[in-house]
C-alpha positions in Angstrom: -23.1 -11.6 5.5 -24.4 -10.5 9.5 -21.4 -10.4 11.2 -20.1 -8.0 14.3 -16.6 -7.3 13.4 -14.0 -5.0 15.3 -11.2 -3.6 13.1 -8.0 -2.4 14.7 -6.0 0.3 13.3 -2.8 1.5 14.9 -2.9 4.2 13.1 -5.5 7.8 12.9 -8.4 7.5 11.0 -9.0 9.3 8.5 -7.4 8.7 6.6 -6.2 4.8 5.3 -7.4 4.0 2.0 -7.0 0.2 2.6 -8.8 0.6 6.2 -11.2 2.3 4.6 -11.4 0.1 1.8 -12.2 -3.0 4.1 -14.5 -1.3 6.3 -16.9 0.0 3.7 -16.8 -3.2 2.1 -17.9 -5.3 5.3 -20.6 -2.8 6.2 -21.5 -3.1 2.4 -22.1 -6.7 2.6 -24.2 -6.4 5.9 -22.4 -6.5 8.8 -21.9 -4.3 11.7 -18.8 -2.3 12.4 -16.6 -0.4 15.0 -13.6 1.0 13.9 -10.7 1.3 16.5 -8.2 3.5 15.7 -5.7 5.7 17.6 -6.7 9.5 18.2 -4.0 11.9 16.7 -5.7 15.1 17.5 -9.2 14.7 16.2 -12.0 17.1 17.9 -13.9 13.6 18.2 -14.0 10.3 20.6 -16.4 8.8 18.1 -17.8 9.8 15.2 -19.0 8.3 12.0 -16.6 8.9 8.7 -17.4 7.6 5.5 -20.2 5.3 6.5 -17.9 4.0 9.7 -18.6 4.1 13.4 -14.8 5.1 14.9 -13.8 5.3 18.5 -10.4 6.4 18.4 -8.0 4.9 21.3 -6.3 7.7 23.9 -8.6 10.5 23.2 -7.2 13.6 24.7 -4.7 11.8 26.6 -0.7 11.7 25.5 0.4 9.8 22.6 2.9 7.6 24.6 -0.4 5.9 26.3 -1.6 4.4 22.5 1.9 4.0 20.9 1.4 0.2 18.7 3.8 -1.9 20.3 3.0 -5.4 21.4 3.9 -4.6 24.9 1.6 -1.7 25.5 -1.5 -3.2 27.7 -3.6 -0.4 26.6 -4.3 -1.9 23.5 -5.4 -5.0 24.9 -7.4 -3.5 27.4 -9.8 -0.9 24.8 -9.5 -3.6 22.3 -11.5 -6.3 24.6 -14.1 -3.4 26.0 -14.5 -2.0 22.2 -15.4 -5.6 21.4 -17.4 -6.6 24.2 -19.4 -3.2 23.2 -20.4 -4.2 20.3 -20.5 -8.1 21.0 -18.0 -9.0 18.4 -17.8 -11.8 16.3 -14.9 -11.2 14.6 -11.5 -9.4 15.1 -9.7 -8.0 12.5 -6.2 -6.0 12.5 -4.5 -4.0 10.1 -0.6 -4.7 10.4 1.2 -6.9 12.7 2.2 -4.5 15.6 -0.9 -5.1 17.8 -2.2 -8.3 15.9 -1.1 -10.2 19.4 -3.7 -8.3 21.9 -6.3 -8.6 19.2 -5.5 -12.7 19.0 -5.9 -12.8 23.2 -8.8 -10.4 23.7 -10.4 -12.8 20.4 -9.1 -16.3 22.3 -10.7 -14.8 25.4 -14.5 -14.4 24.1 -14.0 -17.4 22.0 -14.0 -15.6 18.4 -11.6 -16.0 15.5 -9.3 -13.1 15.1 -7.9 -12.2 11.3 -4.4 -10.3 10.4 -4.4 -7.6 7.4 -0.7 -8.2 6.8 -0.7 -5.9 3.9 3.2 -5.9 3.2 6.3 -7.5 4.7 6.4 -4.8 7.8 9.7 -6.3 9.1 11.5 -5.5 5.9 9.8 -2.5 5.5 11.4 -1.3 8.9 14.9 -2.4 8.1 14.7 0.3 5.3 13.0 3.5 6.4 15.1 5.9 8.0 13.4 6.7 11.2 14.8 3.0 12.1 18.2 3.9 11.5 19.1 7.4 13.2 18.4 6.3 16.9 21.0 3.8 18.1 18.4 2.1 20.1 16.1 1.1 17.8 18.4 0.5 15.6 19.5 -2.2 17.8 15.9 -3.6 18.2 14.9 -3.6 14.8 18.5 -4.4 12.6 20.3 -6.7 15.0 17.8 -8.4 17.7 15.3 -8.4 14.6 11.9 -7.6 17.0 9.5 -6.9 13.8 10.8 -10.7 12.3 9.4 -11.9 15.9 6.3 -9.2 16.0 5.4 -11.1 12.8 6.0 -14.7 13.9 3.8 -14.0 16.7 1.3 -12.2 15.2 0.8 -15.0 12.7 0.9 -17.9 15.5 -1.8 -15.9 17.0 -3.7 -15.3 13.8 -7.1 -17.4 12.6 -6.7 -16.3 9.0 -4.6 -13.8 7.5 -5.3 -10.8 4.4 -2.2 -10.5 2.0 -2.1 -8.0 -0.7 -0.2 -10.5 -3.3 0.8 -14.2 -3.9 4.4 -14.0 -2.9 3.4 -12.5 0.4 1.0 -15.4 1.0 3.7 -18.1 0.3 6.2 -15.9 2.6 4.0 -16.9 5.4 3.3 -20.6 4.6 7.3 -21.3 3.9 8.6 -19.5 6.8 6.1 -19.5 9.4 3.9 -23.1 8.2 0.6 -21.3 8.4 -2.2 -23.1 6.6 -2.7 -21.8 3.3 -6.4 -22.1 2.9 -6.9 -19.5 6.0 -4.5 -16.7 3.7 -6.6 -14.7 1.3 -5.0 -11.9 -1.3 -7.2 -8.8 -1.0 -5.6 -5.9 -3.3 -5.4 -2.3 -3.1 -7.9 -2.2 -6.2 -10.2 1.5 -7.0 -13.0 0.2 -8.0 -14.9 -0.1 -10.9 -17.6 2.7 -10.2 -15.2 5.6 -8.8 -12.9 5.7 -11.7 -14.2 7.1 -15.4 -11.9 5.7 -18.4 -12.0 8.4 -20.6 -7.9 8.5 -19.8 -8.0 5.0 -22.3 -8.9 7.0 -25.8 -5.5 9.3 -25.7 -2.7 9.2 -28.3 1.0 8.8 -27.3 3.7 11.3 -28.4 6.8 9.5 -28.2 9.0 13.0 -28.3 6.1 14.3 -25.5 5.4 11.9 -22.9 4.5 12.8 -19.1 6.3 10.1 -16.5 4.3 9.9 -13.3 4.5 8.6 -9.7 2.3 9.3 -6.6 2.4 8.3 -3.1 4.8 8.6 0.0 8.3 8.8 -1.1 10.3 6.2 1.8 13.6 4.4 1.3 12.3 0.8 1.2 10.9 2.0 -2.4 13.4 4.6 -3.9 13.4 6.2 -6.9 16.3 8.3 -6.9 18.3 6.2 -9.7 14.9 6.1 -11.9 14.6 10.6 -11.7 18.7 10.5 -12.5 17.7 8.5 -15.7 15.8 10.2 -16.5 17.2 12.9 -16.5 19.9 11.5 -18.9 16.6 10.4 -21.2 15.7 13.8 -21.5 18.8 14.6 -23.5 17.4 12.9 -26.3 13.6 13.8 -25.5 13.6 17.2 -24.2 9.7 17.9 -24.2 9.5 14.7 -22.0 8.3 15.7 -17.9 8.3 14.0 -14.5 5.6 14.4 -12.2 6.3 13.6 -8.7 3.0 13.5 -6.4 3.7 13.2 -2.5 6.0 13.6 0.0 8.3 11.5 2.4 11.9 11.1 3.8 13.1 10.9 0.4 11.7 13.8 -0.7 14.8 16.4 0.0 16.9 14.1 -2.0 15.1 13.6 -4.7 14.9 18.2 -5.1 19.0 17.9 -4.6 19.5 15.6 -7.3 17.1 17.6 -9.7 18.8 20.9 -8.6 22.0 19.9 -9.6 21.0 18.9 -13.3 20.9 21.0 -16.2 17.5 19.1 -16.8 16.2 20.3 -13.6 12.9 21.9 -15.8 11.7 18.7 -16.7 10.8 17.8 -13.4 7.9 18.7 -11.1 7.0 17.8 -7.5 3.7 18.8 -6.2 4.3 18.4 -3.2 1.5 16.6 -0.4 -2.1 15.8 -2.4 -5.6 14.7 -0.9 -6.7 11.7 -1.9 -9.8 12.8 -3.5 -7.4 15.1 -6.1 -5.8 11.8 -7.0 -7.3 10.9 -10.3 -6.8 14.7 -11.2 -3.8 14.0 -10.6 -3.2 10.6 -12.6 -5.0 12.1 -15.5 -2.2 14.3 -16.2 0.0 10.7 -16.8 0.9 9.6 -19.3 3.1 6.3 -18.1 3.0 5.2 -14.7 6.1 4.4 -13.1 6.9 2.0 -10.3 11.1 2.0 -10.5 11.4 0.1 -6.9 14.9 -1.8 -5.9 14.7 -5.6 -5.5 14.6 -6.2 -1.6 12.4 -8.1 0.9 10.1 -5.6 1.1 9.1 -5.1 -3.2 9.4 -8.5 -3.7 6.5 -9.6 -1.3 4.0 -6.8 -1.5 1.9 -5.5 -4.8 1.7 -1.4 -4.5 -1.7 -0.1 -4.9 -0.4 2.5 -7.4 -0.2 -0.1 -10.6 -4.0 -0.3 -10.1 -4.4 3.3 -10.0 -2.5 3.2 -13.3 -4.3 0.4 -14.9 -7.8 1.8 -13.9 -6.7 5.1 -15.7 -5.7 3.2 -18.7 -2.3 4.1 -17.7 1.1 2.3 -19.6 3.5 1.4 -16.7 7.3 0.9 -16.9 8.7 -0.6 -13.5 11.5 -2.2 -12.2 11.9 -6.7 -11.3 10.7 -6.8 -7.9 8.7 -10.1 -8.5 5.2 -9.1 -7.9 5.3 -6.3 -9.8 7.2 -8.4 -13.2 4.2 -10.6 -12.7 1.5 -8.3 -13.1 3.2 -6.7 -16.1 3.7 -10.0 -17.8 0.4 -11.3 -16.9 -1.7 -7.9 -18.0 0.8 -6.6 -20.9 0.0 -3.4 -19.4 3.5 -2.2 -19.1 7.2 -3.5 -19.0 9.8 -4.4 -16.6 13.1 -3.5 -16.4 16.3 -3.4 -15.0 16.2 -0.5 -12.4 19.8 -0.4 -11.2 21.7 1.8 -12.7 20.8 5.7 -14.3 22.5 4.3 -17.6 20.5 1.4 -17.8 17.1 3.1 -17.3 17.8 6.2 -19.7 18.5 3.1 -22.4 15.3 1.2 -21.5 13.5 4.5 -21.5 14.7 5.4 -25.3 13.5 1.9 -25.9 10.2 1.8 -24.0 8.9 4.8 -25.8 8.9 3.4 -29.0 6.6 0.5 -28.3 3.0 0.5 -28.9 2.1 2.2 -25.9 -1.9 2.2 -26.8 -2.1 -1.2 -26.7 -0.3 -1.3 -23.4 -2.8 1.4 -22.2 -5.8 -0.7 -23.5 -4.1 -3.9 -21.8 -4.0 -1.8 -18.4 -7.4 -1.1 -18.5 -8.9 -4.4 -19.4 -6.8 -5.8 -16.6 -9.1 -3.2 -14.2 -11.8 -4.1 -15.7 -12.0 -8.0 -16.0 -9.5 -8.9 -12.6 -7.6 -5.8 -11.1 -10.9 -3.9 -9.2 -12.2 -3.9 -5.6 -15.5 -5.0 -6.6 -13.4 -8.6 -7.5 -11.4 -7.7 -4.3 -14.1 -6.9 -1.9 -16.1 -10.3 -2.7 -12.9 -12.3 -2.0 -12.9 -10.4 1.0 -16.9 -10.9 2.2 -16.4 -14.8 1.1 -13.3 -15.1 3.4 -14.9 -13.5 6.4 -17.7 -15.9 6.3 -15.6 -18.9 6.4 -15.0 -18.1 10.3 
């Protein structure tokens, strides 16, 4: 593939592991690449990180000029001069927020544009608290619903369209009618030559097991009611630990309700990580856990950490949001269970434990292997670009 492709990024670069995922993968496969993302401080207009040419939107100016909202002519404006720079033949946009100026500035110099609609954002936004404090935007985004028409225009406006799992993909053809054969499912994968395996050769102690979960700790995938059974769990498997990796809104909460048990020792938080201490980090697991409620949000995006897990040979116990049943069903890699109440779990833990959790880890890391890995990923990726 020789193609000149613009990615837009509302967000600062670095760092984005999908953005950075997509880029290096396009580049990869021969293609020429800018990068536009929004400055947040950087000492730098343009520079090149990881391999990718940035130019970074607002530089040295104040952060009201670039903020991501479809109304902002900004965008629009750097977008259609970042493109003309590089004669563009292809624009691509991560999230929906300024998916709409991309699809003009692309209609404009007669080039297809392409949406990275990673997750259901709308849903997303109903549950994070920053949404719900000020009574403004709480108006926008809970009652006149502006994200549900953000995403019905970014997809009207969209050539093709990058999903991160099936149920995603058919969200967008039910509701919206898009044509199916321009949607492709690109997942958060590692890939096959960054991670080692030697994780898959480990024994399981039932009575010593180390719980895990990494990432940003947000409302719209709690897992408040999975620490407090756990913390019941423990009463019957005292040498078992939870590892919390990241931070978030939820974070506080999460401390409070560990304070207050007698348990409170089997519990660590390490607080903010970078990504390259990650698989340090996952090494230390012994089951991955993905305890997320059932909402619009779980059900119509696949979280990047199960493949972290499954390239780590990594058992995973998580909740029924659909996408993430499927997988587990599908690989055997893990199991899925009821996440709803701290009773429930601490019973499903004392059950979980018992099973033959090598073969689960065995099953996670074939899955990486043989389907779950961005080298798979990537080359759905390349093949969908070159259709436009």
């Amino acid at each position: 593939m020789s193609k000149r492709i613009l990615v837009v990024w509302k967000g600062q670069y670095p760092w984005d592991v999908r953005i950075q995922k997509l880029c290096q993968a396009l580049i990869e496969s021969g293609s020429e690449l800018m990068l536009l993302c929004r400055w947040n401080g950087e000492a730098e207009e343009r520079e090149i990180v990881d391999n990718i040419p940035v130019r970074r939107a607002g530089f040295q100016k104040h952060s009201a000029l670039t903020l991501p909202i479809p109304i902002n002519p900004y965008w629009k404006s750097l977008i259609e001069d970042s493109a003309k720079e590089i004669n563009a033949d292809i624009i691509i946009t991560r999230e929906i927020m300024i998916a709409v100026q991309s699809a003009k500035v692309a209609r404009k110099l007669n080039i297809p544009s392409i949406t990275d609609m990673a997750e259901n954002y709308p849903a997303g936004m109903k549950e994070w608290k920053k949404y719900k404090k000020n009574i403004f935007i709480k108006l926008a985004v809970h009652n006149l619903e502006l994200p549900v028409l953000t995403e019905k225009r970014a997809v009207d406006a969209s050539d093709g369209i990058i999903t991160v799992c099936s149920e995603n993909s058919d969200r967008l053809v039910n509701i919206y009618k898009f044509n199916k054969d321009n949607i492709v499912e690109v997942h958060n994968t590692p890939s096959v030559k960054s991670f080692d395996s030697n994780n898959q050769s480990r024994s399981f102690n039932p009575n010593n097991l180390v719980f895990g979960h990494h990432g940003h700790l947000t409302e719209e995938k709690k897992i408040d009611i999975f620490l407090k059974g756990f913390l019941l769990f423990v009463n019957d498997y005292p040498n078992s630990k939870f590892t919390i990796a990241g931070a978030g809104e939820s974070l506080d909460q999460l401390k409070e309700i560990t304070e207050e048990s007698q348990n409170k020792h089997s519990v660590e938080f390490l607080g903010t990580y970078k990504p390259q201490n990650l698989e340090a980090i996952l090494k230390t697991f012994d089951i991955g856990v993905m305890p997320y409620q059932i909402n619009d949000f779980n059900n119509f995006t696949i979280h990047n950490k199960i493949f972290d897990y499954f390239a780590n040979a990594i058992p995973v116990i998580g909740s029924e949001a659909v996408p993430i049943k499927r997988v587990l069903t599908e690989t055997s890699a893990g199991l899925s269970i009821d996440c709803t109440t701290p009773e429930i779990i601490s019973n499903s833990l004392n059950e979980f434990v018992k099973l033959n959790l090598k073969d689960m880890a065995a099953n996670a890391h074939k899955a990486f292997i043989d389907k779950y890995n961005w080298e798979n990923d990537s080359n759905k990726l390349t093949d969908f670009i070159n259709k436009f």
